[in-house]
KEGU-64578 format. One record per residue (C-alpha): residue in one letter; x, y, z; residue number from 0; chain. Coordinates in Angstrom, 1 decimal, decimal comma. Layout:
+------+--------+--------+--------+-----+------+
: code :      x :      y :      z : pos : unit :
+------+--------+--------+--------+-----+------+
:    a :      X :      Y :      Z : NUM :    A :
...
+------+--------+--------+--------+-----+------+
***
This chain:
+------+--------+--------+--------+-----+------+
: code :      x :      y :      z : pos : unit :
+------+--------+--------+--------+-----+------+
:    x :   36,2 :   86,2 :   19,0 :   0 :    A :
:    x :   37,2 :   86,6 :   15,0 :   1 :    A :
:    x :   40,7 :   84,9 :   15,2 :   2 :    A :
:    x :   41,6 :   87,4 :   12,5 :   3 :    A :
:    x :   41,3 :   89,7 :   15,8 :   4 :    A :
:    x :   43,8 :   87,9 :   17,8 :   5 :    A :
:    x :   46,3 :   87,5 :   14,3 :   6 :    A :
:    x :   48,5 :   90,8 :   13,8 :   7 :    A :
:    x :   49,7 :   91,0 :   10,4 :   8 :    A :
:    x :   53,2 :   91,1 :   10,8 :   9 :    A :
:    x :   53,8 :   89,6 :   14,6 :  10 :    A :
:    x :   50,9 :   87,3 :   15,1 :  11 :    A :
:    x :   50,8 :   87,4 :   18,8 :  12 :    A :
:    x :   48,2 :   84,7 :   19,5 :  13 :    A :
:    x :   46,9 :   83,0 :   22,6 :  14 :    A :
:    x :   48,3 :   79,0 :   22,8 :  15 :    A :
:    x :   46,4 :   76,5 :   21,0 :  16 :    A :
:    x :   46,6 :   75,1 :   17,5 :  17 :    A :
:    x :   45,7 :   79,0 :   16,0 :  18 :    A :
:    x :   49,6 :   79,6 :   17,1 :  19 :    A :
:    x :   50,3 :   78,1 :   13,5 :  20 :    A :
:    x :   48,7 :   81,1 :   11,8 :  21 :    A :
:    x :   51,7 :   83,2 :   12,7 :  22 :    A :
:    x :   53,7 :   80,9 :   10,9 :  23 :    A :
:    x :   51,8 :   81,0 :    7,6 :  24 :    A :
:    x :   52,1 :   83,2 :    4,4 :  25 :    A :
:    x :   49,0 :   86,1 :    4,7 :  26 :    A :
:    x :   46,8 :   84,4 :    2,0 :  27 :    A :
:    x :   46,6 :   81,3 :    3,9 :  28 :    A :
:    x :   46,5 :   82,5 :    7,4 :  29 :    A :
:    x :   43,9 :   85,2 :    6,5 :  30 :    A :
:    x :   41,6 :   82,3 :    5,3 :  31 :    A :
:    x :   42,0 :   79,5 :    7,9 :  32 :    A :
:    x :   41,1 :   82,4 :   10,2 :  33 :    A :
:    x :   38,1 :   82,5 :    9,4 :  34 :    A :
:    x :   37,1 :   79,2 :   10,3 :  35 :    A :
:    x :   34,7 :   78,9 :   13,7 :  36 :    A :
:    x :   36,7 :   77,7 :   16,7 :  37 :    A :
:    x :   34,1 :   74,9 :   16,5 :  38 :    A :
:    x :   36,0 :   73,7 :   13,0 :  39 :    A :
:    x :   39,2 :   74,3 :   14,6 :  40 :    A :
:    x :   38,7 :   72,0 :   17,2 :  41 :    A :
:    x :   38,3 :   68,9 :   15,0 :  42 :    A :
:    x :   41,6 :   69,5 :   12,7 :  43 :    A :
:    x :   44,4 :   67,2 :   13,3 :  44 :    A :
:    x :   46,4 :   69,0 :    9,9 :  45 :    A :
:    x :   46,8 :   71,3 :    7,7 :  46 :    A :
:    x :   48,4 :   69,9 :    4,3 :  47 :    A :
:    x :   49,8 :   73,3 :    2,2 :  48 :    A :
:    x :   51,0 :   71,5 :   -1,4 :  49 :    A :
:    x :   52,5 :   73,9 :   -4,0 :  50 :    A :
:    x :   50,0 :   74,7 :   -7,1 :  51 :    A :
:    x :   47,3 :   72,5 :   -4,9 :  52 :    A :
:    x :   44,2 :   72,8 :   -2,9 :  53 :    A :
:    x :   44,7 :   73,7 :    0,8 :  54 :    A :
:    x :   43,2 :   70,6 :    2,9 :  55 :    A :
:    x :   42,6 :   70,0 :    6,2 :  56 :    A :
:    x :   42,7 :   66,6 :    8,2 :  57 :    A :
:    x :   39,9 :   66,6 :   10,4 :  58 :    A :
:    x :   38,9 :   63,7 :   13,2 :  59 :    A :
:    x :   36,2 :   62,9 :   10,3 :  60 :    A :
:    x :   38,3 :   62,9 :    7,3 :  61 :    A :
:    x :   39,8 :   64,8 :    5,0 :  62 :    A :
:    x :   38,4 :   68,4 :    3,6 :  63 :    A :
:    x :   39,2 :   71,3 :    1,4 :  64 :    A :
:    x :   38,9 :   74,8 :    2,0 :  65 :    A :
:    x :   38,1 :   77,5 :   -0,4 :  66 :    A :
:    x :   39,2 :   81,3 :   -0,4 :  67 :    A :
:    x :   36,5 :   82,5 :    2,1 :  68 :    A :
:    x :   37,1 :   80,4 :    4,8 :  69 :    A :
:    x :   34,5 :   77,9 :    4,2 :  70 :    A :
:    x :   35,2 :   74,2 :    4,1 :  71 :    A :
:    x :   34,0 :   72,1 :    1,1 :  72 :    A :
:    x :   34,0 :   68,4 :    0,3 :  73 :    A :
:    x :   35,6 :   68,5 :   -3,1 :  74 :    A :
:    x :   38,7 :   70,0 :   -4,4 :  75 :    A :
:    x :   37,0 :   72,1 :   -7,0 :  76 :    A :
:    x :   36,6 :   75,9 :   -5,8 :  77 :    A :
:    x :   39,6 :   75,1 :   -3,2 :  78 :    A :
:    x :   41,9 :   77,9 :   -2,9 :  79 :    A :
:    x :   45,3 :   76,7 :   -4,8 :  80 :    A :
:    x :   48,7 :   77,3 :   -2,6 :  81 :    A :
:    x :   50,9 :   79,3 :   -4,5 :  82 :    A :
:    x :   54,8 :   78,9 :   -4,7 :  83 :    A :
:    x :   55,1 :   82,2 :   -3,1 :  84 :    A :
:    x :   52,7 :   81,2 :   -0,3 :  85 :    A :
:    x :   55,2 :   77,9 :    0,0 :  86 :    A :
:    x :   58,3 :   80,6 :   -0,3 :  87 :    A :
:    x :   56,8 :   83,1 :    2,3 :  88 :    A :
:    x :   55,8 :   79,9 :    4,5 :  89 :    A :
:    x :   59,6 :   78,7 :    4,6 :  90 :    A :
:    x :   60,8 :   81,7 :    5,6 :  91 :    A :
:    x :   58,7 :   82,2 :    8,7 :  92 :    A :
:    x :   59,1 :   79,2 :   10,2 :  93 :    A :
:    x :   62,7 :   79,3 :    9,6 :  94 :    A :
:    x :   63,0 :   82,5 :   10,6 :  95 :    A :
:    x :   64,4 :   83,5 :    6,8 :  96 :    A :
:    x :   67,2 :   81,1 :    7,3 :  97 :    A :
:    x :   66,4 :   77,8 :    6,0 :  98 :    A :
:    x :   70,1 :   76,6 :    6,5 :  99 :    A :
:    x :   69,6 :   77,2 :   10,7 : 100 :    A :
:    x :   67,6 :   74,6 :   10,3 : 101 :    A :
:    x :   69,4 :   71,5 :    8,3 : 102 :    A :
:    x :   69,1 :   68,8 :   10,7 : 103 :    A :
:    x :   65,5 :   69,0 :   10,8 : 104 :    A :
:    x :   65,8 :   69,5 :    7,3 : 105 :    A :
:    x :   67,5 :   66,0 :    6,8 : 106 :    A :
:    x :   64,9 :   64,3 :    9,1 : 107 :    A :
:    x :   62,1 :   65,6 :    7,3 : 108 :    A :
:    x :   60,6 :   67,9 :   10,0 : 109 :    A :
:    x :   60,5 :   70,5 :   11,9 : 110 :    A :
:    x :   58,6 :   71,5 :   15,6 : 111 :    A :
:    x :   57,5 :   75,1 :   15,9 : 112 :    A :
:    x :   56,4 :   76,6 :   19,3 : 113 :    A :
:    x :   53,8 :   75,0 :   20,5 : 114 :    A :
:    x :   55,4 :   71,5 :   19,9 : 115 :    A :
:    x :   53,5 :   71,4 :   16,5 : 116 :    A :
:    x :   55,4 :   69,7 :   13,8 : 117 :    A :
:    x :   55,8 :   70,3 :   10,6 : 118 :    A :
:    x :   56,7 :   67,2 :    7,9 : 119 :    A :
:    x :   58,1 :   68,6 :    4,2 : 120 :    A :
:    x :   58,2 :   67,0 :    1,1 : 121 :    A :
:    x :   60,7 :   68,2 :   -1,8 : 122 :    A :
:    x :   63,6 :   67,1 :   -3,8 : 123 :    A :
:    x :   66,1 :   64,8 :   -1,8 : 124 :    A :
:    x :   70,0 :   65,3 :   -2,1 : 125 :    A :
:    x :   71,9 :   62,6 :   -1,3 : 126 :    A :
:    x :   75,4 :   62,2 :    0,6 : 127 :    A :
:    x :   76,5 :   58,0 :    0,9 : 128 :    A :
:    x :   72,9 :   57,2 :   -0,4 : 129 :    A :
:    x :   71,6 :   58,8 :    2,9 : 130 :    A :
:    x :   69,5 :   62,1 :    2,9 : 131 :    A :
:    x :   71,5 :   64,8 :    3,9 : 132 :    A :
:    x :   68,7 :   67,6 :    3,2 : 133 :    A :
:    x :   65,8 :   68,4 :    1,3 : 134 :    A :
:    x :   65,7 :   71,1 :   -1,7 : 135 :    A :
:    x :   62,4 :   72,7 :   -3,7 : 136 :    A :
:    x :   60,0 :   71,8 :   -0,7 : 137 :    A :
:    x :   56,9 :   71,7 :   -2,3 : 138 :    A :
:    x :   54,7 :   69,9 :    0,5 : 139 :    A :
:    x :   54,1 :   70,9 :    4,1 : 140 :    A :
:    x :   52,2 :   69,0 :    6,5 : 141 :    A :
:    x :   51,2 :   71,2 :    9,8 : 142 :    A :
:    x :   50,0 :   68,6 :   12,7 : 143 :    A :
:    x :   48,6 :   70,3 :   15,3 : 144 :    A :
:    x :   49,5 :   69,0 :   18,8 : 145 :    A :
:    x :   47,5 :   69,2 :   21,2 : 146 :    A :
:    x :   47,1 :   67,8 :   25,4 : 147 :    A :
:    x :   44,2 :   66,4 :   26,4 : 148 :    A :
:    x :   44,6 :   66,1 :   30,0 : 149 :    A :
:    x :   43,3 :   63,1 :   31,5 : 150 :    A :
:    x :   42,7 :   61,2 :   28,6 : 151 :    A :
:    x :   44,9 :   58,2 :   30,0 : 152 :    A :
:    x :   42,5 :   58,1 :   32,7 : 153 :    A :
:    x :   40,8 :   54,9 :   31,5 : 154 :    A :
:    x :   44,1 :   53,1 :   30,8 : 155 :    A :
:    x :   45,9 :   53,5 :   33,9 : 156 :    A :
:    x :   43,9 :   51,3 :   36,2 : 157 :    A :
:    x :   45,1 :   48,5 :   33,7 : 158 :    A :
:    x :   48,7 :   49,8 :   33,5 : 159 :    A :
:    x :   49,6 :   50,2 :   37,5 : 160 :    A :
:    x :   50,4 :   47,5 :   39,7 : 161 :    A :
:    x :   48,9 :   48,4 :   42,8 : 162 :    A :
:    x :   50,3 :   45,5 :   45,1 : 163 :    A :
:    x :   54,2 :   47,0 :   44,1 : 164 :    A :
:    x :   53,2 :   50,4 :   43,5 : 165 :    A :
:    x :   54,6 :   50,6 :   40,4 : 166 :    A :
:    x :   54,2 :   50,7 :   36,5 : 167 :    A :
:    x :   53,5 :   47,7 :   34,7 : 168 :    A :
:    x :   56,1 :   47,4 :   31,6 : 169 :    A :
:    x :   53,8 :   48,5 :   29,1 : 170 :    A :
:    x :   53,2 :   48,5 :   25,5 : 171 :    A :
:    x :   50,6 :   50,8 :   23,2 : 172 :    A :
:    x :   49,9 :   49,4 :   19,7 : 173 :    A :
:    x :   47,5 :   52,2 :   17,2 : 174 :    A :
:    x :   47,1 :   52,4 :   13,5 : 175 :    A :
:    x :   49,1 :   55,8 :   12,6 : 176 :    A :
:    x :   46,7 :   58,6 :   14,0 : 177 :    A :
:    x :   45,4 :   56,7 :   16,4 : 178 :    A :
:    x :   45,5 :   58,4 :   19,6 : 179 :    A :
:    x :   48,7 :   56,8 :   20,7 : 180 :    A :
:    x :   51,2 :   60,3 :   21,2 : 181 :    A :
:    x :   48,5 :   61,9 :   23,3 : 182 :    A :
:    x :   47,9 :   58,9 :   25,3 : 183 :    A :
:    x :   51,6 :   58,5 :   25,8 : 184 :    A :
:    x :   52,1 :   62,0 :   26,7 : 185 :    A :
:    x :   49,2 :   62,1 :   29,3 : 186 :    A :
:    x :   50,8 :   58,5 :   30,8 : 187 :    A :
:    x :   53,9 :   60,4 :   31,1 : 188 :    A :
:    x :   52,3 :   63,1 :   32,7 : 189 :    A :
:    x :   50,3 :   61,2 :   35,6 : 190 :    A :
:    x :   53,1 :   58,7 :   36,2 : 191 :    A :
:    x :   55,3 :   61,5 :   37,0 : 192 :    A :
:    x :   53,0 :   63,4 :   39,6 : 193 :    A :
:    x :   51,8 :   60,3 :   40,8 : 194 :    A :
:    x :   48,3 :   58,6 :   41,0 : 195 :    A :
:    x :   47,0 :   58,8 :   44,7 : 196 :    A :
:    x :   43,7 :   57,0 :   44,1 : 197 :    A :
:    x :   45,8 :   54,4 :   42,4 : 198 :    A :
:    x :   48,9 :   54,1 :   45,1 : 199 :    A :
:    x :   51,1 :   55,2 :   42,6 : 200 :    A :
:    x :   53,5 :   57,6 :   44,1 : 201 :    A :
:    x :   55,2 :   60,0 :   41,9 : 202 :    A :
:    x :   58,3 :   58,1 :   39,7 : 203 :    A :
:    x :   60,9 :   59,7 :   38,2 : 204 :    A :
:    x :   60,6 :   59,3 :   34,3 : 205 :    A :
:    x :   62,9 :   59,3 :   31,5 : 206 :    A :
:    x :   61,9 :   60,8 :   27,9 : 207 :    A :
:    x :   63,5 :   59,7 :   24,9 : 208 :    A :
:    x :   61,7 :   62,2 :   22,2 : 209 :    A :
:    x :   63,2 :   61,4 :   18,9 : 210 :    A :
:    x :   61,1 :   63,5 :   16,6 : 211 :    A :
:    x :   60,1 :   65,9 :   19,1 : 212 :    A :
:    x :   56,4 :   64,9 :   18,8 : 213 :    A :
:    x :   55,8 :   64,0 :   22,9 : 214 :    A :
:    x :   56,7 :   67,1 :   25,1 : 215 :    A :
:    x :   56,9 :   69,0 :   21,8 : 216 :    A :
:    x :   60,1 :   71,0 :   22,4 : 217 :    A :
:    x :   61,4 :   74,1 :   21,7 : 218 :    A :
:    x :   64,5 :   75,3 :   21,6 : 219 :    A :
:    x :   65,3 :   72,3 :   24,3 : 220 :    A :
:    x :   62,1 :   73,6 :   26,4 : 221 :    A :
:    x :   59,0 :   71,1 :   26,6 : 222 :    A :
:    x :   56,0 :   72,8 :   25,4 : 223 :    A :
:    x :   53,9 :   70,3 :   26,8 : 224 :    A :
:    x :   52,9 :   69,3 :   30,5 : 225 :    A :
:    x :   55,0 :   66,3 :   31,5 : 226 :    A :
:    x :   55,1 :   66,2 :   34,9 : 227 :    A :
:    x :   57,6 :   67,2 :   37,4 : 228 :    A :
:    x :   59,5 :   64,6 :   37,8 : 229 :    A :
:    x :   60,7 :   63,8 :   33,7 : 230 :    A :
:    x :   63,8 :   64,6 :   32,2 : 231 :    A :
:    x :   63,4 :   65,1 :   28,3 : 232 :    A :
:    x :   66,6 :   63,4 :   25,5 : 233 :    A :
:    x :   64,9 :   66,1 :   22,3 : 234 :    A :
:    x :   65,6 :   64,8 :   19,1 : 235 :    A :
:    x :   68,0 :   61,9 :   20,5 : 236 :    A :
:    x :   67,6 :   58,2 :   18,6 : 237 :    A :
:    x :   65,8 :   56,3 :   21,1 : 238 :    A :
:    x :   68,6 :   53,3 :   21,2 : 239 :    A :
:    x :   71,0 :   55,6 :   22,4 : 240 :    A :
:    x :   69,1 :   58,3 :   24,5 : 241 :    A :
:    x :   67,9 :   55,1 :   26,8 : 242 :    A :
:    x :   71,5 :   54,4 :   27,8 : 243 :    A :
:    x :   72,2 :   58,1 :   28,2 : 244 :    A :
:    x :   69,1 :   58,8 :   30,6 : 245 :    A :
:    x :   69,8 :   55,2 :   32,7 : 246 :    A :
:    x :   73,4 :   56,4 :   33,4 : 247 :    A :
:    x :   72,9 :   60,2 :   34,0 : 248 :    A :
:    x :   69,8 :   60,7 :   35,0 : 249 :    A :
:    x :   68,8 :   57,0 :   37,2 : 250 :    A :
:    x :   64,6 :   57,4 :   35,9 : 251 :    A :
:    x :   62,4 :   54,7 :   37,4 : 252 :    A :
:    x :   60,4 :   54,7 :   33,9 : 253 :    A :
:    x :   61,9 :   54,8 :   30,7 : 254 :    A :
:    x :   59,5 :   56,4 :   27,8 : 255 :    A :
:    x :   59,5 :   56,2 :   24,0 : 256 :    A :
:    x :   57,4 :   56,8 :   20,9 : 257 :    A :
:    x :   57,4 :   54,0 :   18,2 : 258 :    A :
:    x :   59,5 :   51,2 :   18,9 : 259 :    A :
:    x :   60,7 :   49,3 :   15,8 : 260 :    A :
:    x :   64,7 :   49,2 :   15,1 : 261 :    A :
:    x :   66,6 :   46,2 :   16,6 : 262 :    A :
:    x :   68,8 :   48,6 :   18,7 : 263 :    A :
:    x :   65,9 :   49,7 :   20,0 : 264 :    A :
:    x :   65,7 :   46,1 :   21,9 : 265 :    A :
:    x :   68,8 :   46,0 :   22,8 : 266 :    A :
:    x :   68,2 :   49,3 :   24,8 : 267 :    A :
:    x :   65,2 :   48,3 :   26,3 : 268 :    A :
:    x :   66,6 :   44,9 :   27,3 : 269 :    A :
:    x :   69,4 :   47,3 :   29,3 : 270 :    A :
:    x :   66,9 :   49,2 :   30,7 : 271 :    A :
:    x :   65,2 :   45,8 :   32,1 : 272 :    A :
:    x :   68,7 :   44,8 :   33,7 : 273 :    A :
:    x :   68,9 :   48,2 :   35,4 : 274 :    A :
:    x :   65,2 :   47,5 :   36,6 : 275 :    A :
:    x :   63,9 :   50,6 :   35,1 : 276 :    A :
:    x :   59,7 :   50,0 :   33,9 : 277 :    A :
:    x :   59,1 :   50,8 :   30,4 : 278 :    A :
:    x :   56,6 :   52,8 :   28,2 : 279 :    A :
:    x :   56,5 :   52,9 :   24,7 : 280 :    A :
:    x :   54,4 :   52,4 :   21,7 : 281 :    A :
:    x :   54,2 :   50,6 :   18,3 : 282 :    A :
:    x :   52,1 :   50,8 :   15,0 : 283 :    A :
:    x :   49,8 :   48,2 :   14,7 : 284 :    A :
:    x :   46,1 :   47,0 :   14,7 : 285 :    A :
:    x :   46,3 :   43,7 :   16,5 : 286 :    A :
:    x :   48,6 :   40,9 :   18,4 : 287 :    A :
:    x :   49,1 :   39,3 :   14,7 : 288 :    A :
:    x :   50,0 :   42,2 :   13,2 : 289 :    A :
:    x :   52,6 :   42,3 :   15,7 : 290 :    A :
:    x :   54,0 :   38,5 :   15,4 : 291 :    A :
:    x :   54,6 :   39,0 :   11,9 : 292 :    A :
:    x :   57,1 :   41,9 :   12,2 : 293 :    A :
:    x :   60,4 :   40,0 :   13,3 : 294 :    A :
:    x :   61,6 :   42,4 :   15,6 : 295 :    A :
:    x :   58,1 :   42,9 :   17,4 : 296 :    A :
:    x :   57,6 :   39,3 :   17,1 : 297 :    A :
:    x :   61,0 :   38,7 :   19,1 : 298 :    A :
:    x :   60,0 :   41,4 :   21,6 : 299 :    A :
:    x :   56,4 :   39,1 :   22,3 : 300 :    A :
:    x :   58,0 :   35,7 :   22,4 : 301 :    A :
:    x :   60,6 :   37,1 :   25,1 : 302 :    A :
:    x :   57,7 :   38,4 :   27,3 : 303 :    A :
:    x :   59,4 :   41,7 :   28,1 : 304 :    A :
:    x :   55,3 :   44,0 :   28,5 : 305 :    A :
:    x :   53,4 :   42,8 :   31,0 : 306 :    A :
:    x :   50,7 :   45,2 :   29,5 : 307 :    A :
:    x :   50,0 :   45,6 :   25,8 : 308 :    A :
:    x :   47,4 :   48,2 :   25,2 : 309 :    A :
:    x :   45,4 :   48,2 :   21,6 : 310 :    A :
:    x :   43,8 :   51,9 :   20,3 : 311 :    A :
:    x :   41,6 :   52,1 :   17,3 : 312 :    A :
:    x :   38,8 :   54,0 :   16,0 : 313 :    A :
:    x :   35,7 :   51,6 :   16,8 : 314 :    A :
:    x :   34,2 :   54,4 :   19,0 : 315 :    A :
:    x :   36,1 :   57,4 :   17,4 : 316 :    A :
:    x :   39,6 :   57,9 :   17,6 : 317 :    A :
:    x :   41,4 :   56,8 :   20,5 : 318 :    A :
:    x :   39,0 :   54,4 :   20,9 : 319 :    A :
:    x :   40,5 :   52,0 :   24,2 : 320 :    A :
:    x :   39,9 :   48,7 :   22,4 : 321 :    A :
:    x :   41,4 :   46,1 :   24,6 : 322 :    A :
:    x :   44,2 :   45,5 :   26,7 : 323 :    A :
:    x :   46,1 :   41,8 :   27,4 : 324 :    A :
:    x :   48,7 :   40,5 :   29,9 : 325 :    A :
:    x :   51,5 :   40,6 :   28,0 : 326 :    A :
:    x :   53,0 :   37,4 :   29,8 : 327 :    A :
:    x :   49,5 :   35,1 :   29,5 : 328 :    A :
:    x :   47,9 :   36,9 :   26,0 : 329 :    A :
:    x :   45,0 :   37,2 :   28,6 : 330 :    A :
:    x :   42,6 :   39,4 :   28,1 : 331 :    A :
:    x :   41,6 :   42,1 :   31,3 : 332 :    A :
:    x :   39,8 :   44,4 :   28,7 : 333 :    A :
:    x :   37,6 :   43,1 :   26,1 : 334 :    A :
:    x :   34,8 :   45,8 :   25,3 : 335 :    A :
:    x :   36,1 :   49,0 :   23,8 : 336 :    A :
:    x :   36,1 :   52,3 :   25,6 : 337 :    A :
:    x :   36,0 :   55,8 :   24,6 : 338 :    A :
+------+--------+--------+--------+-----+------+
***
């Protein structure tokens, strides 16, 4: 089906998938990226709108334009331009004409539409104490389409489970940025919490620290994403102190978190040891030395606190299973990359 079929002109009332985005984009835009196959569609990963620029699109090959028919090109000449009134028109969708409802997310840099899709902006900064307090002529928008891809954790969760206790392994997932590591976490969350029969994993209940919104995709509170029945979601909470909320209110078996990094962050997960609650989280990186020469992560590796450090990469295409090691003995239990 034409998605220009499933896209009215004024309410948009699409079927879920990344296409939900169209509603949220100024006519000229939307009318062209409907007109790219479903085929095309399935490959993006963004859609970068950059005032008085070409419209481009991140796809799992690279980066391409697209010019005013629809048709995706290699080089920027010929691309349609985005026009200030596109950007204007844009704003006020996704903001519901009322870009001051939304100054928090404004402050942080994003926003999550329905869907769980998030949306990062660029634009003039103002300052308050030499922190950002929100962000003024947004000329840049970056739409990152989000998107479940149930049972792609299959091939990591034999490594992760410790069958003799029935339990999670404290784990760790290192990726280069765009490297499959949200969607894995997300489908980890997602099994761990039904449970894992063939693996003796019972059902645990898990705790969800989602600081940016990115991992059950929220809206308005309300996980747009498939997380299991048995995990309670902290939306837009820093991760330091959504652990300690979650371990007294909510008593999870498995704490979860997207990219570890401040040194409260430690400290929170050290807690979370002491109440003998299993962690999940993830990390940038490409390697165990990449790790060792950022203090904090360094700290976090001489301390011994994963038993199970995962790597991604992009040997095989993206989210490319590259190895995992004991994270107590450096061992290796996976050395041949898996797609």
């Amino acid at each position: 089906m034409d998605l220009l079929q499933l896209v009215d002109r004024e309410h948009v009332p699409v079927p879920p998938g990344p296409w939900q985005l169209l509603c949220f984009l100024a006519l000229p835009v939307r009318d062209i990226l409907a007109k790219i196959t479903p085929e095309a569609w399935s490959q993006i990963e963004e859609i970068r709108l950059r005032q008085n620029r070409p419209l481009m699109l991140s796809l799992s090959r690279g980066d391409t334009f697209i010019d005013p028919r629809g048709r995706l090109i290699p080089a920027a000449a010929g691309a349609y331009l985005v026009t200030a009134e596109d950007m204007k028109r844009t704003l006020q969708l996704m903001s519901n004409c009322s870009l001051y409802s939304l100054e928090e997310e404004l402050r942080q840099g994003f926003i999550t539409l329905p869907g769980g899709h998030r949306v990062g902006l660029t634009g003039k900064a103002l300052l308050e104490g030499g922190k950002v307090r929100t962000l003024k002529y947004i000329t840049g928008l970056n739409l990152r389409i989000a998107r479940e891809l149930p049972g792609v954790a299959d091939k990591v969760m034999p490594y992760v489970i410790n069958q003799r206790e029935r339990n999670l392994y404290h784990t760790l997932i290192v990726s280069p940025p765009q490297g499959g590591k949200t969607t894995l976490l997300r489908d980890m969350i997602r099994q761990i919490s039904w449970g894992i029969p063939y693996l003796g994993l019972p059902g645990r209940r898990v705790g969800l620290v989602d600081e940016r919104s990115e991992i059950g995709g929220s809206y308005a509170g309300v996980p747009q994403k498939d997380l299991g029945p048995r995990t309670d979601i902290l939306d837009g909470c820093p991760k330091a102190e959504g652990m300690m909320m979650l371990i007294r209110a909510m008593s999870p078996q498995v704490i979860a978190t997207d990219e570890l990094g401040r040194e409260e962050d430690v400290v929170a997960l050290e807690e979370a040891l002491q109440a003998g609650v299993k962690l999940l989280t993830t990390v940038h990186g490409h390697s165990l030395d990449s790790l060792k020469q950022r203090p904090i992560l360094a700290g976090i590796l001489r301390r011994r606190i994963f038993e199970r450090i995962v790597f991604l990469g992009f040997s095989l295409g993206v989210g490319t299973l590259e190895g995992v090691i004991d994270g107590r003995t450096y061992s290796a239990l996976l050395a041949e990359p898996i797609r």
